[in-house]
C-alpha positions in Angstrom: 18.8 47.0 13.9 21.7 49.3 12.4 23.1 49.3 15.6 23.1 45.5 16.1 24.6 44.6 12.9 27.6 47.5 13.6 27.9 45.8 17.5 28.4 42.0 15.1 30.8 43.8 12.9 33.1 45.4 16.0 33.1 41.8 18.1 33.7 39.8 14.7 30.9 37.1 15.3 30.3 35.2 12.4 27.4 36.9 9.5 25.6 32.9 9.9 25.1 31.1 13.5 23.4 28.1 14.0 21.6 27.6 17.1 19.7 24.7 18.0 18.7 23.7 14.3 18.1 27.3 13.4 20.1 29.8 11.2 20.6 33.3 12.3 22.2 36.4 10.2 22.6 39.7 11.7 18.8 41.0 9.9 17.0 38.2 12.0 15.3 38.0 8.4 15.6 33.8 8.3 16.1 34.1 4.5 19.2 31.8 4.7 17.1 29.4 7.4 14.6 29.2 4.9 16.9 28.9 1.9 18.7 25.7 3.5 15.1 24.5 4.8 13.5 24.1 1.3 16.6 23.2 -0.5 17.3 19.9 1.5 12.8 19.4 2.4 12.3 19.1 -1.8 14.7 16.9 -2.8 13.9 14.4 0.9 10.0 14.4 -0.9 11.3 13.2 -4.0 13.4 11.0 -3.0 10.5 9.6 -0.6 8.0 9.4 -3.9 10.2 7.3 -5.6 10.8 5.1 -3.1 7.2 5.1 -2.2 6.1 1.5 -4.3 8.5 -0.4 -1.4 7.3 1.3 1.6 4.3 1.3 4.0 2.1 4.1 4.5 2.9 4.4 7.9 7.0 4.2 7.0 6.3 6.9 4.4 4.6 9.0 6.8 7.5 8.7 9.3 10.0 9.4 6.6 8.2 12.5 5.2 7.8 14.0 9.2 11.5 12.8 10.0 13.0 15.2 6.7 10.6 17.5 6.0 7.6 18.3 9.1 10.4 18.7 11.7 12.7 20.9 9.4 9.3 23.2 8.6 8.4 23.2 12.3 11.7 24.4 13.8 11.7 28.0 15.0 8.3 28.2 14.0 7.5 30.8 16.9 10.1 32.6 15.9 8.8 33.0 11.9 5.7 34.4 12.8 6.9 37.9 12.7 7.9 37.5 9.5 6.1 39.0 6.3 4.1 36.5 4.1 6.3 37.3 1.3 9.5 36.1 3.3 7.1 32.5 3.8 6.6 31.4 0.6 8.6 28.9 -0.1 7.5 27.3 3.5 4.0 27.4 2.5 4.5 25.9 -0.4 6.6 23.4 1.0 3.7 23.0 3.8 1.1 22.4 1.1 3.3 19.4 -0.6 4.0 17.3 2.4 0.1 17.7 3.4 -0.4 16.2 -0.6 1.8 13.5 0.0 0.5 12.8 3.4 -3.2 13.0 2.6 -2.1 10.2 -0.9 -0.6 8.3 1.9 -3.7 8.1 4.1 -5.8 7.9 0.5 -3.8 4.7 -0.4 -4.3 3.1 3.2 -7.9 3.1 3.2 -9.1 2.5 -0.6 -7.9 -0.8 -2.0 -11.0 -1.9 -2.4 -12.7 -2.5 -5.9 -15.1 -4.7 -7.6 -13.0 -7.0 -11.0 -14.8 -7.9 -14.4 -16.1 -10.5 -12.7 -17.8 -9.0 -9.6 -15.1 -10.5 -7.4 -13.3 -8.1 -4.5 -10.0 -6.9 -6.2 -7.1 -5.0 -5.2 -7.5 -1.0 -6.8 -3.8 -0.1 -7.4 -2.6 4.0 -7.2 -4.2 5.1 -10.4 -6.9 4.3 -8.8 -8.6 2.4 -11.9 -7.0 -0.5 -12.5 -8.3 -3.7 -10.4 -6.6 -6.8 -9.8 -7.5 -10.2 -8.8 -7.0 -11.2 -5.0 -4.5 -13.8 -6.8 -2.6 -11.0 -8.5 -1.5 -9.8 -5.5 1.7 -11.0 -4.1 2.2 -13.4 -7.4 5.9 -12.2 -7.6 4.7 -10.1 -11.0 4.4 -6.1 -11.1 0.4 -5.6 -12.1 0.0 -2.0 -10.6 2.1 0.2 -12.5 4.1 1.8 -9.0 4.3 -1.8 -7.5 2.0 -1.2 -4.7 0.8 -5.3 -5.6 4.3 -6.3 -4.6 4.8 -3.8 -2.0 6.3 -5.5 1.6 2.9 -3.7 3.4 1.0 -6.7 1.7 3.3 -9.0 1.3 5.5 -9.4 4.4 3.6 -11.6 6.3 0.9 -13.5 4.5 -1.6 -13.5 4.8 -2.5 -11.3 7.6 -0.5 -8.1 5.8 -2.9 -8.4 2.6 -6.3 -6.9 2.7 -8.9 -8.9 4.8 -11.5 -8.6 1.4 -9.0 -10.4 -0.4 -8.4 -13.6 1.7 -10.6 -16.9 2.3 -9.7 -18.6 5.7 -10.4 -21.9 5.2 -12.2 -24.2 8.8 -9.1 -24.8 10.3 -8.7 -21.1 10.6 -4.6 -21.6 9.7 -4.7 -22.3 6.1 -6.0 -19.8 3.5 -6.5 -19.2 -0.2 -7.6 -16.1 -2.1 -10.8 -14.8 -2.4 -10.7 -15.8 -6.6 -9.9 -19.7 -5.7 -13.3 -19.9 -3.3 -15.6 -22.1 -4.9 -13.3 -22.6 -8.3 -14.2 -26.5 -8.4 -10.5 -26.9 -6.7 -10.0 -28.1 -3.5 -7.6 -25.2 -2.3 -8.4 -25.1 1.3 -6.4 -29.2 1.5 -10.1 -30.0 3.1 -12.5 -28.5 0.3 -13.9 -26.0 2.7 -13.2 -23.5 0.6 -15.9 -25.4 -1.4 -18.1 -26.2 0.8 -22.1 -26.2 -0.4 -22.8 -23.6 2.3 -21.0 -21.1 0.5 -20.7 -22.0 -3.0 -23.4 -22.7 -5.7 -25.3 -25.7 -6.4 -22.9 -27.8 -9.0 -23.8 -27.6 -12.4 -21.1 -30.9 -13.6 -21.6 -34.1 -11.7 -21.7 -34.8 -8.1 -20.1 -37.7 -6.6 -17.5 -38.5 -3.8 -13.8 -37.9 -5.9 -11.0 -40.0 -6.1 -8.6 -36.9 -6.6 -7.1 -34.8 -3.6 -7.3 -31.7 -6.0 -11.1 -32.1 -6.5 -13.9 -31.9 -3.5 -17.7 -33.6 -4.6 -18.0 -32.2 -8.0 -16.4 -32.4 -11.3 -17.1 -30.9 -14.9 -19.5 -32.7 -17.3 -16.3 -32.8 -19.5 -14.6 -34.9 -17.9 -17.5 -38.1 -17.9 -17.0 -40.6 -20.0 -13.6 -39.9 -20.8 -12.2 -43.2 -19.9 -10.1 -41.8 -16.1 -11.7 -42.3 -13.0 -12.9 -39.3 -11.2 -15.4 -40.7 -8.9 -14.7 -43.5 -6.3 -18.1 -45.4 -7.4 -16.8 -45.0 -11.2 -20.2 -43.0 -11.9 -18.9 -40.5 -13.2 -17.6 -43.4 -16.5 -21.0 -45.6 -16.3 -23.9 -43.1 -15.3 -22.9 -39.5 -16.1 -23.7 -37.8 -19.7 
């Protein structure tokens, strides 16, 4: 090795060569490589955390093995004669983009949750708070990283949300969310999403409505309160 480094010194090549993405010195120790690896790979998985609320999983992942996995995998073969002392910093820097990696695939598969009110919600990062199907996409930050707002579930409506959280209504175009199904509104445009077959008996009164936003049954409230509701007016002369 003395001899190598006074053969560098007598032909006056350069103490630092990069070759194909890797750093040399005259030692072959890779301390500089490494140095300049996990100086730019930190700040790339910061960088990619904080912008994490407006990307997909799957643009995440490609981000993180664009900066970082490449960078860590270069001259890998070449690293292995290295001491484990000299490959600290890498496998630290190994074990954080498997964390982010593993909260990425974490966050793709386990939105699911059950609201107050038994109905499928949306679970955001913290992985306790629940949100309404109708919370999702609203235009309002509810999750405190944005993930409800997030373009992977709101970019193309409503196939990008979560299949739990929407109701497709008999046409098989138009949908609502899972929390208007069964609401006493006619969401759906056809009141499918109210249909008997799928929604408890009604507890107001039944009749055939006069209002587009109502399907066959309306709240004991509103009888008797001198407005039309139903189209045989039973809803003013029979219903208490």
């Amino acid at each position: 090795m003395y001899c190598h480094i006074k053969i560098i010194e007598f032909l006056g090549i350069p103490e630092q060569i990069w070759n194909l993405g890797v750093l040399f010195d005259p030692q072959l120790s890779f301390k500089l490589h490494i140095c300049v690896v996990t100086r730019s790979a930190f700040p790339h998985l910061r960088n990619i955390a904080c912008l994490r609320h407006c990307l997909s999983p799957q643009a995440a992942k490609n981000f993180i093995h664009a900066f970082n996995t490449s960078c860590l995998d270069c001259a890998n073969c070449l690293l292995t004669v290295l001491p484990n002392s000299s490959l600290c910093k890498l496998q630290l820097l190994s074990m954080q983009i498997n964390g982010h990696l593993f909260c990425l695939c974490l966050a793709a598969v386990t939105r699911q949750c059950k609201t107050t009110s038994d109905r499928n919600g949306f679970l955001c990062d913290d992985r306790t708070t629940c949100l309404m199907s109708t919370q999702i996409c609203n235009g309002k930050v509810d999750c405190s990283n944005g993930e409800d707002e997030a373009n992977l579930y709101c970019d193309n409506l409503p196939m990008s949300l979560p299949k739990n959280l929407v109701f497709l209504c008999s046409d098989q175009k138009s949908w609502t969310y899972i929390d208007k199904k069964c609401n006493g509104k006619n969401d759906c445009g056809d009141c499918s999403d109210e249909s008997g077959n799928i929604c408890p008996p009604c507890f107001g009164w039944k009749c055939t409505t006069v209002f587009f936003s109502d399907c066959d049954c309306i709240p004991k409230s509103r009888c008797k309160d001198h407005i039309q509701d139903c189209s045989d007016w039973s809803d003013e002369n029979i219903c208490i």
